[in-house]
C-alpha positions in Angstrom: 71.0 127.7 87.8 73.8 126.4 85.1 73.2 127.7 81.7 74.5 125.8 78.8 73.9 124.9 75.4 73.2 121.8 73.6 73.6 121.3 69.8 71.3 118.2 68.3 72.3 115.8 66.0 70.6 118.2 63.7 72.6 121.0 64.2 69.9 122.8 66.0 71.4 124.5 69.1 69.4 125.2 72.5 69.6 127.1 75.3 69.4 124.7 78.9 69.1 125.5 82.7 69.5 123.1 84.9 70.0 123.7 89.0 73.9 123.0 89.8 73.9 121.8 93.6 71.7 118.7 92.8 74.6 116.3 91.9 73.1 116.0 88.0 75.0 114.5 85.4 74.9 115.9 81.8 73.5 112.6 80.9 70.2 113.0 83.3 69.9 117.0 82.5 69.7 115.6 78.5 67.5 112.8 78.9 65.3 115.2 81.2 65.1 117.6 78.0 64.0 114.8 76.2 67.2 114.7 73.7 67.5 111.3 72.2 69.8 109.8 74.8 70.1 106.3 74.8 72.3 106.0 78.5 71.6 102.4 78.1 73.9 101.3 81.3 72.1 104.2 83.6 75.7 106.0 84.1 77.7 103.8 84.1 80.3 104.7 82.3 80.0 100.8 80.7 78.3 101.8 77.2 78.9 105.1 75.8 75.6 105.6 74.3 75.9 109.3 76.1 78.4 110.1 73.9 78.9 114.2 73.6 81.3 116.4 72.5 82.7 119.6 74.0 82.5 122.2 71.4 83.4 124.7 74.5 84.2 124.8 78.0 86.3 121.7 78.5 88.3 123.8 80.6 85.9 123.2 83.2 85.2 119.4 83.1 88.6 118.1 84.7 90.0 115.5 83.5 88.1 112.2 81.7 89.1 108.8 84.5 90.7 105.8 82.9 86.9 103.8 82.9 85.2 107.0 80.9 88.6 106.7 78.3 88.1 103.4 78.0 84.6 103.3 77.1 85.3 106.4 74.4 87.6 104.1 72.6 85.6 102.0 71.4 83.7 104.5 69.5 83.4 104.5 65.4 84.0 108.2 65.6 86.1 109.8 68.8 86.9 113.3 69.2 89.8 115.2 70.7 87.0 116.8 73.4 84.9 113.9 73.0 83.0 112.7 77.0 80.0 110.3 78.4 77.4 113.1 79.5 77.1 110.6 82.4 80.6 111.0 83.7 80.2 115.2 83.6 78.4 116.3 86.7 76.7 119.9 86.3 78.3 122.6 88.3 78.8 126.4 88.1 82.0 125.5 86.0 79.4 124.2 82.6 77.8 128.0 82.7 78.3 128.6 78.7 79.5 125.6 77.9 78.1 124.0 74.7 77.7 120.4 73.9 77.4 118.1 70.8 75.2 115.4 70.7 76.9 112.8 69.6 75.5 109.3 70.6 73.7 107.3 69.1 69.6 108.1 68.9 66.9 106.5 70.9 
């Protein structure tokens, strides 16, 4: 199990386990938990409603591809570590990470 944290659009911060051989993205793990996650195109990578940012452990996440950039640029509000939860696969490399919700609410 992958333990990571994820910070609401609150500010409210939790604690979240989720197995890492099972080929999850962040964006299922999150909509799992019942976090307000719209994932509108199903991870895609075509709508950027998983919008989240990286407050640590980016280290870990490899590069964003050209499609994920693309989509993040069309955001209101982008952030240096901004990513699509869809398009960041957990794996042992998330343990500790924490995460920003920062898409828009369902």
């Amino acid at each position: 199990m992958v333990t990571f944290e994820v910070e609401d659009h609150d500010g409210n911060r939790q604690s979240i386990e989720a197995p890492g051989d099972m080929g999850l993205s962040l964006m299922e793990v999150l909509k799992a938990s019942e976090y307000p996650v719209l994932a509108t195109c199903g991870g895609m990578a075509l709508c950027a409603t998983c919008h989240v940012e990286v407050l640590d452990g980016k280290d870990g996440l490899g590069d964003a591809t050209d499609v994920e950039l693309d989509q993040l640029e069309t955001l209101p509000e982008l952030f240096p570590t901004s990513r699509l939860a869809c398009q960041i696969r957990i794996s042992e490399e998330l343990e500790g990470a924490i995460f920003k919700l920062r898409g828009e609410e369902n």
